[in-house]
gemmi code that builds the backbone of each chain (N, CA, C; Angstrom):
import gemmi

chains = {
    "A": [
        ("UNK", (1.709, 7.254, 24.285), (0.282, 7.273, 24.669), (-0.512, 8.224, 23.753)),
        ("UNK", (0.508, 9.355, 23.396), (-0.422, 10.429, 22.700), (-0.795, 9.857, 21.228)),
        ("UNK", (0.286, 9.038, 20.716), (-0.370, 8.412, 19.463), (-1.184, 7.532, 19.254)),
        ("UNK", (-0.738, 6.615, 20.794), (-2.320, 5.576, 20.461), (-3.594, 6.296, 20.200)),
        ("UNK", (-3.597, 7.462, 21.581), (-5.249, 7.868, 21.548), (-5.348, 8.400, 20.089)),
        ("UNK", (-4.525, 9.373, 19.356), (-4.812, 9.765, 18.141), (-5.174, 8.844, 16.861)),
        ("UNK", (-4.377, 7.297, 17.261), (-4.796, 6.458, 16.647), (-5.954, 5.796, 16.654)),
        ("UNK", (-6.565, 6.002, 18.272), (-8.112, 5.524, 18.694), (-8.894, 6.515, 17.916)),
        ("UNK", (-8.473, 7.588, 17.775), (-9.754, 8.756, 17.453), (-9.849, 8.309, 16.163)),
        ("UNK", (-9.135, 7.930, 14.978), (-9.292, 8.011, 13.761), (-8.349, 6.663, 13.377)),
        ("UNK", (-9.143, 5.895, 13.054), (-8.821, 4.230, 12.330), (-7.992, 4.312, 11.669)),
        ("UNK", (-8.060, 5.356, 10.245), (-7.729, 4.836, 9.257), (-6.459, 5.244, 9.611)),
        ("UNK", (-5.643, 6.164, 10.605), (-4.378, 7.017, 10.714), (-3.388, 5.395, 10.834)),
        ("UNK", (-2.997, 4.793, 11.293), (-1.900, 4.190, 10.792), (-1.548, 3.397, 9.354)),
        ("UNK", (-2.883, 3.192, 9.194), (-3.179, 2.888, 7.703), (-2.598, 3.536, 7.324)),
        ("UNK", (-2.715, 4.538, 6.775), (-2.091, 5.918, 6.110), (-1.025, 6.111, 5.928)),
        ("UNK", (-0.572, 6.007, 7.360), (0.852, 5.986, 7.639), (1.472, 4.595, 6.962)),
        ("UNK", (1.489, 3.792, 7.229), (1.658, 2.193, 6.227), (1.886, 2.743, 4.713)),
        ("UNK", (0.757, 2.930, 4.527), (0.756, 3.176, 2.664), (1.420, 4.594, 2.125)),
        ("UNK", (1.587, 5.607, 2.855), (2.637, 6.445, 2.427), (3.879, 6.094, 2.785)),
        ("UNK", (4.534, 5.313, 3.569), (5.631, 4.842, 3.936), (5.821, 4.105, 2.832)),
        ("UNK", (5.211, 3.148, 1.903), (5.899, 2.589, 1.090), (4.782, 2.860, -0.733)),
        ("UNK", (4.445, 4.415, -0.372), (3.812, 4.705, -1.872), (5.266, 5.215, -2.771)),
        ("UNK", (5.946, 5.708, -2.178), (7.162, 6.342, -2.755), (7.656, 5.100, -4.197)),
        ("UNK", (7.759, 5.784, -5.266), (7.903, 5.095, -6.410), (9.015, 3.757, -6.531)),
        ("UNK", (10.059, 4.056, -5.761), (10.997, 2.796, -5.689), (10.936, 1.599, -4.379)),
        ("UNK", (10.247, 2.677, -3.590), (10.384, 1.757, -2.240), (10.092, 0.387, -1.919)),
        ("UNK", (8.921, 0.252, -2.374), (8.722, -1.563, -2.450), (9.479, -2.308, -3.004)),
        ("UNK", (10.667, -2.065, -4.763), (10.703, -2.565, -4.861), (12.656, -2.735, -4.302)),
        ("UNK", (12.822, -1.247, -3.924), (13.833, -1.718, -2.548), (14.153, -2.299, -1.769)),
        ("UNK", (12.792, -2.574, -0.953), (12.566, -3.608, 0.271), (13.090, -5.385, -0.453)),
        ("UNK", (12.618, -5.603, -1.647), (12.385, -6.832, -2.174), (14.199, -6.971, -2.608)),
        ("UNK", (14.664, -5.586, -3.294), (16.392, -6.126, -3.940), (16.838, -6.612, -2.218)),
        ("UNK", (16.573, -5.719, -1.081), (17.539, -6.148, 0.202), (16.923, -7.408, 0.613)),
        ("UNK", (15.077, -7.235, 0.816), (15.225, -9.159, 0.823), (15.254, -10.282, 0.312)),
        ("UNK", (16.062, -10.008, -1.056), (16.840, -10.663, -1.853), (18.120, -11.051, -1.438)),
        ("UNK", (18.706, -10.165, -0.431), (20.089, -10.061, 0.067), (21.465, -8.818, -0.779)),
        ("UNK", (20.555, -8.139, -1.838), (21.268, -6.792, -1.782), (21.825, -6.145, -0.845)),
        ("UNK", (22.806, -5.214, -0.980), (22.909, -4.225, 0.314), (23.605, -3.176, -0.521)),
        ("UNK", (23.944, -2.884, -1.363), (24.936, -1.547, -2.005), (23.706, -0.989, -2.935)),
        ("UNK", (23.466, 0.591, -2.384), (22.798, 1.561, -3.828), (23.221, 0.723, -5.382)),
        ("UNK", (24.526, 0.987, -5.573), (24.542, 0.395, -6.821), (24.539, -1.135, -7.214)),
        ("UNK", (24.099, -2.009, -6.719), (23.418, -3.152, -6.232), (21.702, -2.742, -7.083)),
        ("UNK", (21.309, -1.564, -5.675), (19.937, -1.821, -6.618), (19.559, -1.134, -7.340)),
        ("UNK", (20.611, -0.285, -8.401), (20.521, 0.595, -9.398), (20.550, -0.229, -10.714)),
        ("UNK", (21.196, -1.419, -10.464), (21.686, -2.662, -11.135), (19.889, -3.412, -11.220)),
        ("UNK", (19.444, -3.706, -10.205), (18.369, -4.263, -10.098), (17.230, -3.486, -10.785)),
        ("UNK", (16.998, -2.697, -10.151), (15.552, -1.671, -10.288), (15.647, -1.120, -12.059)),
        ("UNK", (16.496, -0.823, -12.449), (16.818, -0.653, -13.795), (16.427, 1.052, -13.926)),
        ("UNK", (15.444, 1.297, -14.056), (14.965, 2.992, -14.692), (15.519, 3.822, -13.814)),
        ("UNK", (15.484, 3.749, -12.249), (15.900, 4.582, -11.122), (16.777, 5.496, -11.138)),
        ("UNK", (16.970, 7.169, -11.168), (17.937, 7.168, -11.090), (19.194, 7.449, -9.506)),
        ("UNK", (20.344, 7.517, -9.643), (21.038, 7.466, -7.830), (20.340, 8.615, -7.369)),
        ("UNK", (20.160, 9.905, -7.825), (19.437, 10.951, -6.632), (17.952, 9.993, -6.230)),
        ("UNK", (17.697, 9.835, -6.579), (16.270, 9.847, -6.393), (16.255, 8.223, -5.687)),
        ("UNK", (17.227, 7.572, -6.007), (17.559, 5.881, -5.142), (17.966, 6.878, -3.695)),
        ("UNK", (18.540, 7.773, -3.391), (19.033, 8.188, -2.063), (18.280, 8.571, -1.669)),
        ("UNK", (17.073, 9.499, -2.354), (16.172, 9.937, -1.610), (14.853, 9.242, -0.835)),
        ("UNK", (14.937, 8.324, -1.407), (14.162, 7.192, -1.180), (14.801, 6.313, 0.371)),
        ("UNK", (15.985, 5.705, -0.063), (16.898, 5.300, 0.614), (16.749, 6.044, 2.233)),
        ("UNK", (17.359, 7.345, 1.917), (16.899, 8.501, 3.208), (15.715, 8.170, 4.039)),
        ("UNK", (14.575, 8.416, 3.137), (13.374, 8.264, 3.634), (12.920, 6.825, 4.666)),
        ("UNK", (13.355, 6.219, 3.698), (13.161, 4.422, 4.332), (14.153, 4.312, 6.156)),
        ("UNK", (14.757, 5.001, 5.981), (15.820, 4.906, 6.693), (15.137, 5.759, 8.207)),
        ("UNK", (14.560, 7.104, 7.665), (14.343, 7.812, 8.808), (13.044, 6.867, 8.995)),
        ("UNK", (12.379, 6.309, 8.194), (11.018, 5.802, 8.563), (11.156, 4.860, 9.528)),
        ("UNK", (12.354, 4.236, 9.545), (12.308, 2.938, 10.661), (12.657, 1.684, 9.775)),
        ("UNK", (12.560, 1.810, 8.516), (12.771, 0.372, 7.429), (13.896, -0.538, 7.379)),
        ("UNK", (14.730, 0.159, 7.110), (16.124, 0.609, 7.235), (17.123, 0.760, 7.646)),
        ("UNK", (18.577, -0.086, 8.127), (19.932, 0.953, 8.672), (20.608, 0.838, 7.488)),
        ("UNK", (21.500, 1.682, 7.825), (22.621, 2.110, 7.350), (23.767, 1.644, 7.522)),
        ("UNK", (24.923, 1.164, 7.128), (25.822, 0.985, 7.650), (27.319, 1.467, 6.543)),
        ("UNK", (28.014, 2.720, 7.150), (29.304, 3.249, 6.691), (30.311, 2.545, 6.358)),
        ("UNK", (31.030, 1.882, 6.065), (32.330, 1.380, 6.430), (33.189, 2.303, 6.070)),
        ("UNK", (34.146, 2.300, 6.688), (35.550, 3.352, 6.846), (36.623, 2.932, 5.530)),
        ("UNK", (36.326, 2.920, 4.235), (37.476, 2.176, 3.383), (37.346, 2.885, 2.219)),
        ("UNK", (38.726, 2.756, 0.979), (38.346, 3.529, 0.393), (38.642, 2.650, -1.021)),
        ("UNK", (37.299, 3.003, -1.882), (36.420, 3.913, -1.916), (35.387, 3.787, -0.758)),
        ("UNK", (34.686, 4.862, 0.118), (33.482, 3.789, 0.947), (32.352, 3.446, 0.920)),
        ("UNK", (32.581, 2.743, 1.155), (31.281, 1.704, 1.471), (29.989, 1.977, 1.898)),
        ("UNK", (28.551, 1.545, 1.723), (27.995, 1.370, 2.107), (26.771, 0.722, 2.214)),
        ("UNK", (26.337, -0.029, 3.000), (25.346, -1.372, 2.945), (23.892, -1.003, 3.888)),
        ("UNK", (23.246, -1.374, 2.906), (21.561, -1.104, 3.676), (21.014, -2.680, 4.717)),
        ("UNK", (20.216, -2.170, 5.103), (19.886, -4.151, 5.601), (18.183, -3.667, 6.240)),
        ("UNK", (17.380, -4.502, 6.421), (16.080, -4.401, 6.449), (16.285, -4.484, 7.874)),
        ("UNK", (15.492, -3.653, 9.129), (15.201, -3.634, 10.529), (14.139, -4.124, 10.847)),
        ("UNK", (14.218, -4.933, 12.300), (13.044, -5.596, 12.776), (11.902, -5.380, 11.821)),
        ("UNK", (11.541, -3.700, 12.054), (10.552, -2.715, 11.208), (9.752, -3.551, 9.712)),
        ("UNK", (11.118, -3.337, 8.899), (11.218, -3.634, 7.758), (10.762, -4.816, 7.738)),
        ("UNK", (11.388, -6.233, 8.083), (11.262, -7.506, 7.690), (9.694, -7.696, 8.110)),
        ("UNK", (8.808, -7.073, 8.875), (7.582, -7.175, 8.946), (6.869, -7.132, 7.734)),
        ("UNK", (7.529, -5.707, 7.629), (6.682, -4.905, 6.391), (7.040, -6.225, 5.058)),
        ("UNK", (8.250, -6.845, 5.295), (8.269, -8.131, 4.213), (6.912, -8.656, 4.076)),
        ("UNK", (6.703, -9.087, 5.715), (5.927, -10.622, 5.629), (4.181, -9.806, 4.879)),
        ("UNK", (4.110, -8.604, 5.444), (2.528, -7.808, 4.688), (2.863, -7.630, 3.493)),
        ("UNK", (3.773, -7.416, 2.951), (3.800, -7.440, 1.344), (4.037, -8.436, 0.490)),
        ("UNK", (4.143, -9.724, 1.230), (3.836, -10.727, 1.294), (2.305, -11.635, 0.400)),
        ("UNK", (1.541, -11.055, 1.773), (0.242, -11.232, 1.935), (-0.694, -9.946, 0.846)),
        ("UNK", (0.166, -9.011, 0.187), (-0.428, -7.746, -0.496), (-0.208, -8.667, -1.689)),
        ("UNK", (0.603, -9.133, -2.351), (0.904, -10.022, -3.315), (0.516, -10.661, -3.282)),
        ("UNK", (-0.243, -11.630, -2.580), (-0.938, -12.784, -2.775), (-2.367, -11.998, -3.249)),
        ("UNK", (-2.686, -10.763, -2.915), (-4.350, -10.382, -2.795), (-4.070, -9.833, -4.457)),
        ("UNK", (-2.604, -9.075, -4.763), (-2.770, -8.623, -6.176), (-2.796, -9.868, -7.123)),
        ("UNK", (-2.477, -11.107, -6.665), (-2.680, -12.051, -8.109), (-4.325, -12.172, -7.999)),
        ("UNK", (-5.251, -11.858, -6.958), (-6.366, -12.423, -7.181), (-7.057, -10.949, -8.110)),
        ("UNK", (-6.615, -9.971, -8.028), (-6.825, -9.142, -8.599), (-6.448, -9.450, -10.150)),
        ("UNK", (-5.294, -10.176, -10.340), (-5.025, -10.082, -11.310), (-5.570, -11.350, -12.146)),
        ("UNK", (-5.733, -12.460, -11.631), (-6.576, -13.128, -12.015), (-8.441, -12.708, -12.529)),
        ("UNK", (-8.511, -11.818, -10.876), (-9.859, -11.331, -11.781), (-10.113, -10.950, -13.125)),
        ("UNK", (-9.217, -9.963, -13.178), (-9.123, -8.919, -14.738), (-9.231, -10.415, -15.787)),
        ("UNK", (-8.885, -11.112, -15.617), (-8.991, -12.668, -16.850), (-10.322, -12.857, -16.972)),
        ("UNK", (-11.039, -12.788, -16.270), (-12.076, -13.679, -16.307), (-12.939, -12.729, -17.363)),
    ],
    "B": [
        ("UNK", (-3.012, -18.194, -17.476), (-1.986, -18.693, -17.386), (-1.079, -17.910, -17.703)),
        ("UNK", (-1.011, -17.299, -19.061), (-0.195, -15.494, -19.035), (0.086, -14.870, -17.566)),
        ("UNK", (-1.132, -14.828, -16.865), (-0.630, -14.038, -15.982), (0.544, -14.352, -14.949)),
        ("UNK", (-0.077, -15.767, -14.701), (0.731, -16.430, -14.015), (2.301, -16.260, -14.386)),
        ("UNK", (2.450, -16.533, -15.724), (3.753, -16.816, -16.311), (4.572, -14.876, -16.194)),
        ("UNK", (3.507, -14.144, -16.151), (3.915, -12.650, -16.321), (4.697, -12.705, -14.593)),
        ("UNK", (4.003, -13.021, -13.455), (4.090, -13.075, -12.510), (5.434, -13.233, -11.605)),
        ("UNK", (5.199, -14.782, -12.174), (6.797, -15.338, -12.027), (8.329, -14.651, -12.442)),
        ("UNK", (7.885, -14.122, -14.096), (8.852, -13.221, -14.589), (9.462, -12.415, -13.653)),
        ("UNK", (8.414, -11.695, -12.777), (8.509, -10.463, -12.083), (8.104, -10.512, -10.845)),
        ("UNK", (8.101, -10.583, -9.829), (7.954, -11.075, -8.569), (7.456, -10.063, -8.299)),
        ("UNK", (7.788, -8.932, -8.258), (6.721, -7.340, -7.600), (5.757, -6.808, -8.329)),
        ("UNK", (5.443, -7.545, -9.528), (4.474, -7.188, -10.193), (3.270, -7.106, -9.397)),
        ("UNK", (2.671, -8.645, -9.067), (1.154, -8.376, -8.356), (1.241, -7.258, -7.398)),
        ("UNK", (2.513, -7.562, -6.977), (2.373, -6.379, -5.191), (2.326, -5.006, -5.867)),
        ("UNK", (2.762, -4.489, -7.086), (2.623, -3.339, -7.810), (1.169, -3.029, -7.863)),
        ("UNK", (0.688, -3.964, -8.656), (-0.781, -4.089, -8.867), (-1.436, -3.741, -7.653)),
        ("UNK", (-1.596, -4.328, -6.989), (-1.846, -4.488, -5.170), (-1.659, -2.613, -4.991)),
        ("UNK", (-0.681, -2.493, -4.711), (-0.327, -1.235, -4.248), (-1.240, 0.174, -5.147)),
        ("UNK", (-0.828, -0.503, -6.423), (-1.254, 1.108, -7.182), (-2.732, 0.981, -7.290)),
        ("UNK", (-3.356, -0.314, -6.607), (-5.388, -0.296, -6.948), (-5.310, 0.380, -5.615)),
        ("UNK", (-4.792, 0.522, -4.505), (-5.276, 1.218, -3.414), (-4.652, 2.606, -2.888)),
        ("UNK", (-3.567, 2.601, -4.023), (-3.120, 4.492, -3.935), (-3.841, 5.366, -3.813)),
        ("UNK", (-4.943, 5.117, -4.694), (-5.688, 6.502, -4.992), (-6.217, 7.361, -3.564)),
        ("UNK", (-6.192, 8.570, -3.605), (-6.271, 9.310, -2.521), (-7.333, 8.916, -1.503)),
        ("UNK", (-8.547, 8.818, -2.276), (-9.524, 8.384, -0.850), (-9.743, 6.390, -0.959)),
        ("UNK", (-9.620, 5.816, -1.650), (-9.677, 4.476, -1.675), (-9.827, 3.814, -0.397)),
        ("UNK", (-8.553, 3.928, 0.402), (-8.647, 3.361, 1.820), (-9.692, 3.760, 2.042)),
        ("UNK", (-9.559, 4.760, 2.884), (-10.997, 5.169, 3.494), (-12.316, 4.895, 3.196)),
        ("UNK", (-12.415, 4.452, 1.457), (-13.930, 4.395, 0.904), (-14.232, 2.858, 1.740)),
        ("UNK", (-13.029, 2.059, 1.336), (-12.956, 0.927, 1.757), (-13.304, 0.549, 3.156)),
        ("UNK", (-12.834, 1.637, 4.186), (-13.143, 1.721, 5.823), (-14.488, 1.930, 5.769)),
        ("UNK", (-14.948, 2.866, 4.909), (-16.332, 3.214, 4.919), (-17.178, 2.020, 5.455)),
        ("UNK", (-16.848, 1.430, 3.771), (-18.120, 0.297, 3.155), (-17.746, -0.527, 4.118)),
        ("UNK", (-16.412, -0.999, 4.888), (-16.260, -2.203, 5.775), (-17.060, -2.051, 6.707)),
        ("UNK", (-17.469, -0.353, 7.110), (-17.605, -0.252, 8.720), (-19.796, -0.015, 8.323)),
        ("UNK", (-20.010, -0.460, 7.274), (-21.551, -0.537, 6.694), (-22.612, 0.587, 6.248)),
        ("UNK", (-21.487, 1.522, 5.814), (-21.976, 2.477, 4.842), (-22.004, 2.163, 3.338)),
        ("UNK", (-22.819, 2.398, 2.646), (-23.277, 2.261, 0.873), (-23.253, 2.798, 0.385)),
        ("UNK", (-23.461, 4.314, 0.587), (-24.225, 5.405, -0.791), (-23.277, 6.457, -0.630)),
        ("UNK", (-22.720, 6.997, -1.411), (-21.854, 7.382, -2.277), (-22.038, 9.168, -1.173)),
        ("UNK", (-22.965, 9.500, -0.830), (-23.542, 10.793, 0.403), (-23.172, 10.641, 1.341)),
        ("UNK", (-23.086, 9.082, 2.095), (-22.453, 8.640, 3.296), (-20.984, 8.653, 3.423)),
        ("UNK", (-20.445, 8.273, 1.800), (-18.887, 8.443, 1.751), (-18.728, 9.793, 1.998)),
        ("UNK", (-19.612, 10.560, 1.339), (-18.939, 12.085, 1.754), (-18.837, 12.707, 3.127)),
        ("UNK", (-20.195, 12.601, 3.507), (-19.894, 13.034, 4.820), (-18.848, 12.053, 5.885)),
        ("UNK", (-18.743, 10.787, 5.836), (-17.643, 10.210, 6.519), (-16.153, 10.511, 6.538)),
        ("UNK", (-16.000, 11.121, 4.945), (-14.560, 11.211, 4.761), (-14.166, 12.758, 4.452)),
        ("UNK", (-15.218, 13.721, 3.974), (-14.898, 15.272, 4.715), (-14.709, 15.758, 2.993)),
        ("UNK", (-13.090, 15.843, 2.884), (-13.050, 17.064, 2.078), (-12.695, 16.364, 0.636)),
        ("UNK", (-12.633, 15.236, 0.425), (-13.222, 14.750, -0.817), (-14.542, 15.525, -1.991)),
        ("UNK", (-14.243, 15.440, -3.065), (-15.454, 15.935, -3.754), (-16.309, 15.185, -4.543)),
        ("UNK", (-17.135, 15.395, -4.789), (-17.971, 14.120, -5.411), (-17.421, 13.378, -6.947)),
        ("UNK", (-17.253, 14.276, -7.344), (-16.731, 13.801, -8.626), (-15.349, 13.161, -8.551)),
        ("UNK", (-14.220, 13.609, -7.565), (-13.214, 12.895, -7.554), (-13.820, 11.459, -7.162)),
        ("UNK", (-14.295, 11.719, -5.669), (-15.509, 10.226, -5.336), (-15.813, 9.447, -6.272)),
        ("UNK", (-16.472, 10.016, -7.076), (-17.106, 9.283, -8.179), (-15.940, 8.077, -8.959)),
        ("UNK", (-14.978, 9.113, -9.317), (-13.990, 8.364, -10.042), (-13.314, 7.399, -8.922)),
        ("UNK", (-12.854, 7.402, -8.023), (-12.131, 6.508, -7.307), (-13.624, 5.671, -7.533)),
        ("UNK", (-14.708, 5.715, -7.001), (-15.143, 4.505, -6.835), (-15.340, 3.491, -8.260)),
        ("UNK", (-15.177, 4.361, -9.269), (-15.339, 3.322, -10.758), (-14.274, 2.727, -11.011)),
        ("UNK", (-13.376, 3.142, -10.244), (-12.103, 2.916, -10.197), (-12.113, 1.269, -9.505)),
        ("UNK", (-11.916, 1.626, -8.526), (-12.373, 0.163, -7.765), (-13.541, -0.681, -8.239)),
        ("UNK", (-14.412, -0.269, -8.614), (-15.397, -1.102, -8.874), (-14.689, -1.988, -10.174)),
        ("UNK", (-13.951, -1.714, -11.626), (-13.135, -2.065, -12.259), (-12.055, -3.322, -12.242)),
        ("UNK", (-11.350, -2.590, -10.658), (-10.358, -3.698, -10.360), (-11.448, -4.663, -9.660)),
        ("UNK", (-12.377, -4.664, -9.169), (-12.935, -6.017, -8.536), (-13.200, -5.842, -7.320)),
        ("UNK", (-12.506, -4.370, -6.941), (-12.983, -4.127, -5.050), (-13.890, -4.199, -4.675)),
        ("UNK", (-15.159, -3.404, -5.287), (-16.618, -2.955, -4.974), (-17.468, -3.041, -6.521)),
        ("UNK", (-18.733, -3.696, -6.183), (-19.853, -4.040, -6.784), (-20.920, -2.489, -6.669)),
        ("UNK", (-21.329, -2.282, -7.338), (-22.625, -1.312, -7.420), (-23.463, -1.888, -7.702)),
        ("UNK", (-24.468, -1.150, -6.751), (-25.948, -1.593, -6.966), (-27.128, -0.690, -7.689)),
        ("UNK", (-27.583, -0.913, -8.876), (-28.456, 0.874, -8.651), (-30.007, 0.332, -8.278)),
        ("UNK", (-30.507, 1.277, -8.152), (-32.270, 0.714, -7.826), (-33.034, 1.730, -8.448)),
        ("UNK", (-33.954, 1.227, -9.143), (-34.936, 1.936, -9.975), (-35.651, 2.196, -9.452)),
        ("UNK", (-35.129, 3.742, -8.186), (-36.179, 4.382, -7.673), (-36.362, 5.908, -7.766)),
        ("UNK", (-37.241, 6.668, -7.648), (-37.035, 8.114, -7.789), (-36.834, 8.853, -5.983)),
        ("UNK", (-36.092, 9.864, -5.923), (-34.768, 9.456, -6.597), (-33.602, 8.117, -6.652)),
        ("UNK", (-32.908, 7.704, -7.964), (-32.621, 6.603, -7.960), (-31.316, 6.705, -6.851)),
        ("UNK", (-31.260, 5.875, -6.671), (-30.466, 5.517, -5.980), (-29.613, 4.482, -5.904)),
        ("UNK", (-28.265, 4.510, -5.053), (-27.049, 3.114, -5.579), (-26.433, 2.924, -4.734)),
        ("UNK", (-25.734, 2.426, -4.426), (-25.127, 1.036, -3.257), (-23.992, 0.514, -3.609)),
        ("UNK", (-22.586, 0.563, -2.941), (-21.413, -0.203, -2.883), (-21.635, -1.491, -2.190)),
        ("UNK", (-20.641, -2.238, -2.520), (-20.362, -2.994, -1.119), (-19.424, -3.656, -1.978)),
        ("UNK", (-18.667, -4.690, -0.944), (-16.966, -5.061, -1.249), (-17.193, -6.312, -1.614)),
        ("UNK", (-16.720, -6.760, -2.827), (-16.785, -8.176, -3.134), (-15.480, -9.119, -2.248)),
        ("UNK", (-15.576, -10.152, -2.933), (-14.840, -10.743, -1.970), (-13.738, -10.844, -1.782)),
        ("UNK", (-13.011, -10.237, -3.485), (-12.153, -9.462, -3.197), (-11.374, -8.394, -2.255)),
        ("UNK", (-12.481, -7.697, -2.248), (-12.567, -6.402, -1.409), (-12.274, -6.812, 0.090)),
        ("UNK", (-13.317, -7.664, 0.251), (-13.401, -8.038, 1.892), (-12.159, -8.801, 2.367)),
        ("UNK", (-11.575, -9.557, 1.112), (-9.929, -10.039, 1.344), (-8.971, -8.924, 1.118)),
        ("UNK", (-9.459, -8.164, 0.533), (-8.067, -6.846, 0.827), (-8.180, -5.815, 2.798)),
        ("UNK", (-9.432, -6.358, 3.376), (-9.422, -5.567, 4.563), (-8.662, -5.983, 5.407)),
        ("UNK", (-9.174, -7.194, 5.359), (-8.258, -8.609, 5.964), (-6.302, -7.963, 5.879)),
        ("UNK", (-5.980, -7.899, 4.517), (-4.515, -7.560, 4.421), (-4.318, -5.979, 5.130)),
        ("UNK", (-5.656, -4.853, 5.101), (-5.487, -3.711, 5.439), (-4.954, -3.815, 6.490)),
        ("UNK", (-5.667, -4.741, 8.018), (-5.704, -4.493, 9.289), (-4.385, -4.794, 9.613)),
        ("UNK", (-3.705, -6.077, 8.819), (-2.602, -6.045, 8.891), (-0.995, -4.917, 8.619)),
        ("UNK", (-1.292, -4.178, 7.547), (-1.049, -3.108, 7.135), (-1.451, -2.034, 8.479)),
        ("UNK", (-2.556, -2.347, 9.034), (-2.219, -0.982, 9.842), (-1.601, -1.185, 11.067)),
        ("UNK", (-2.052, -2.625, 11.431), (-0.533, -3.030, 12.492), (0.501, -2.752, 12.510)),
        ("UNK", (0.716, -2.738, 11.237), (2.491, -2.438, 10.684), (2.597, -0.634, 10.869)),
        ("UNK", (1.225, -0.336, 10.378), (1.896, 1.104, 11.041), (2.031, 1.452, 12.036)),
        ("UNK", (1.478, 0.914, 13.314), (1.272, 1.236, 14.598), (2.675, 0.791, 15.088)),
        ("UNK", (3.587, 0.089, 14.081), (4.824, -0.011, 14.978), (5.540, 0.859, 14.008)),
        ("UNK", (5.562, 1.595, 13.077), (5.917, 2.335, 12.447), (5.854, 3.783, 13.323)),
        ("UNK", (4.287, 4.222, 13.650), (4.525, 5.308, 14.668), (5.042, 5.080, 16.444)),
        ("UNK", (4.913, 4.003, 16.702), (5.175, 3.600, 17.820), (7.633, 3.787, 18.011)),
        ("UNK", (7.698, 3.345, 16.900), (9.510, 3.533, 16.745), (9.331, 4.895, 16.530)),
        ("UNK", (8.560, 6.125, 16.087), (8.790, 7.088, 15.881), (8.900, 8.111, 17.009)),
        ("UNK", (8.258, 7.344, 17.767), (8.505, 8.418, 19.115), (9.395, 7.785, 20.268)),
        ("UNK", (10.371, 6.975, 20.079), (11.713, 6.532, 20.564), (12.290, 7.674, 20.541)),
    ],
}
model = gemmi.Model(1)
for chain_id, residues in chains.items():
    chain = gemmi.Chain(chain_id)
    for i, (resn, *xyz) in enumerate(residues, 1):
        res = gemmi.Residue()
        res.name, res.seqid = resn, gemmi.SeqId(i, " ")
        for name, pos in zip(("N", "CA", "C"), xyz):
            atom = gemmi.Atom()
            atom.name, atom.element = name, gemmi.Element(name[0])
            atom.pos, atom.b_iso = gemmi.Position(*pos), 0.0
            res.add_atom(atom)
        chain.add_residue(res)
    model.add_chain(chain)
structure = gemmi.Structure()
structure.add_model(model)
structure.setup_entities()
């Protein structure tokens, strides 16, 4: 309740929250290697190309506490471990989605 | 047609594009501004607080560039000038509200 009203008092606050959740330099294009069907860091160290692993974990971390994100350990050795997009996340697919459709018109503009 | 063909290459490109035209620190908000029928560049300030004019300044040439917002000036003493969101613009609010849906379940899992 206490966040709705804080969210009533001031509009732009989940906004905010949205676009720092995925301003972080790798994160979007994280979301896209797993809904590709990635799931291993080095999976999308392979993908993303420049990234390096600290800074893929820290990211990773982040996404994870944000709600984007699980985790999953496996017990084997060497071990394992696999990311997968949450309810959360696969939303945030379908709006970045619709953010991509608005950047080609952007990008079309710049042509004209 | 380049672009197009750039596009395809790269699938997170536009959404890159997308993302990094509305990073800039006050952008959203200028954007809440002008949606909610403020114009003049005095109104942004006092709406959005601790912004400074000159950063102001630059975000809005900024946007005006990518295609967000149109300026108006008027040849009056003192002169005076006017935003407002092209149709661009008014199709990126459209994707905002959605975006802030997404955060409201973003803070809404946070207090689980």
């Amino acid at each position: 309740m206490k966040t709705q009203e804080k969210a009533a008092e001031n509009k732009v606050c989940p906004l905010e929250i949205a676009v720092n959740s995925i301003s972080g330099k790798w994160k979007i294009p994280i979301v896209w290697q797993i809904y590709e069907g990635k799931k291993r860091p080095s999976e999308f160290l392979r993908g993303i190309g420049k990234v390096d692993r600290r800074v893929l974990n820290q990211q990773l971390k982040e996404m994870e506490q944000d709600g984007i994100l699980t985790k999953e350990s496996f017990n084997e050795l060497p071990p394992r471990v696999e990311y997968s997009l949450t309810d959360i996340g696969k939303k945030l697919v379908n709006v970045l989605w619709l953010l991509n459709d608005w950047g080609k018109l952007l990008i079309d503009n710049e042509k004209v």
